[in-house]
NULUMTI-970127 format. One record per residue (C-alpha): x, y, z. Coordinates in steps of 0.2 Angstrom, whole numbers, plus 5000, padded with zeros to 4 digits. Example, Ala and Ser with C-alpha at 12.3 -4.5 7.8 and 13.67 -1.06 7.14 Angstrom:
BEGIN
506249785039506849955036
//
This chain:
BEGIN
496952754778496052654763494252624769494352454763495752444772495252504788493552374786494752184784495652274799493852314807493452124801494852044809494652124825492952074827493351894822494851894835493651944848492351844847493251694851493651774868492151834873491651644870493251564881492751714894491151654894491451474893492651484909491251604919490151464917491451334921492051454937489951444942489851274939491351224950490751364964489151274965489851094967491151164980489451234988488551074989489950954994490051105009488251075013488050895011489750895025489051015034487350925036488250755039489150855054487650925063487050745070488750765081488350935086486350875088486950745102487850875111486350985111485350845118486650815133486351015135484650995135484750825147485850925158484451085160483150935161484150875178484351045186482551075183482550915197483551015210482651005228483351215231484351335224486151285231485551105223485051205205486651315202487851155208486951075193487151235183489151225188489351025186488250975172487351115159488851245159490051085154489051015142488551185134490451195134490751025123489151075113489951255106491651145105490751015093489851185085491551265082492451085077491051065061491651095044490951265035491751235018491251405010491251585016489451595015489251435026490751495035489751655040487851585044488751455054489651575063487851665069487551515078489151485087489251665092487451645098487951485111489551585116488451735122487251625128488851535139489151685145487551755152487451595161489051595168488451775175486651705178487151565190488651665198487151795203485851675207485751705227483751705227482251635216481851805212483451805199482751645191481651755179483151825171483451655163482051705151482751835143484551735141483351615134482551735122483951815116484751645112483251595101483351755092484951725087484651545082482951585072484251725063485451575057484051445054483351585042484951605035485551435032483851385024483951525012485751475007485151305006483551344995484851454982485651274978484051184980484151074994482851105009483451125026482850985037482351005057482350845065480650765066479950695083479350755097479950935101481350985112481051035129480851225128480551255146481751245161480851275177481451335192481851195208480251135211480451155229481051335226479751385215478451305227478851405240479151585232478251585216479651645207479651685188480351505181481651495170481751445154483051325147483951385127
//
């Protein structure tokens, strides 16, 4: 073939290509823009969620706060039974009902719900067991291996809301009650290793 030839063939491949490389690009950077929108309508609805799901942790924490008041032990797993197991039940339900919008929220979301559902059922096992103050210390490792799993989302989900630059908030105010004693009257009488609410 003529070399001239070759180079208006050589010439008009190159001009052909270039706008496509451009569109490409051009709709790469459309895609990212659209994927990062999409990601921060998911968090701003995910946030907007979690004051639902805050108020069912509160009732859990309420609940725990009660069977802290038990007189004995009967009293403490009756209140386990009729008020902390049902409202940690409506608490995972409103975790589970909360809207995730992307698969990476989808994801970190689901470390936490599958963090309550194991805690739901160590404590389902706890209180069915519980026949003596001395099985109240195994309440602190339930409760240790819950907030491991919790610290793991939080740090999660404030990565994923640093990467589109919004900062992950913590309710301000006074801090949750992070012990659950034993019944007083149980404790009191046995010294037992009190327990310690998620």
């Amino acid at each position: 073939m003529d070399p001239r030839r070759l180079a208006a063939v050589a010439c008009v491949v190159a001009l052909l290509g270039l706008p496509t490389a451009a569109c490409q690009k051009a709709r790469q950077e459309r895609g990212q823009v659209a994927a990062n929108q999409a990601a921060l309508a998911a968090i701003g609805a995910y946030s907007a969620a979690s004051d639902h799901a805050n108020a069912a942790h509160k009732a859990v924490m309420d609940a725990f706060e009660k069977a802290n008041h038990s007189a004995n032990l009967a009293e403490y797993r009756a209140s386990l039974q009729s008020q902390v197991l049902p409202a940690l039940a409506a608490f995972i339900a409103q975790l589970q009902a909360m809207p995730t919008g992307t698969a990476d929220l989808k994801r970190i979301h689901g470390l936490l719900v599958a963090a309550y559902q194991q805690a739901d059922q160590q404590l389902r096992a706890f209180e069915a067991s519980l026949d003596s103050p001395q099985g109240l210390g195994r309440f602190a490792e339930i409760r240790s291996q819950l907030q491991n799993g919790v610290k793991t989302y939080r740090d999660e989900l404030s990565n994923y809301y640093k990467k589109f630059q919004r900062q992950l908030r913590v309710e301000a105010g006074p801090a949750p009650a992070t012990s659950v004693a034993a019944p007083s009257a149980v404790t009191q009488a046995t010294a037992a290793t009190p327990a310690v609410a998620p």
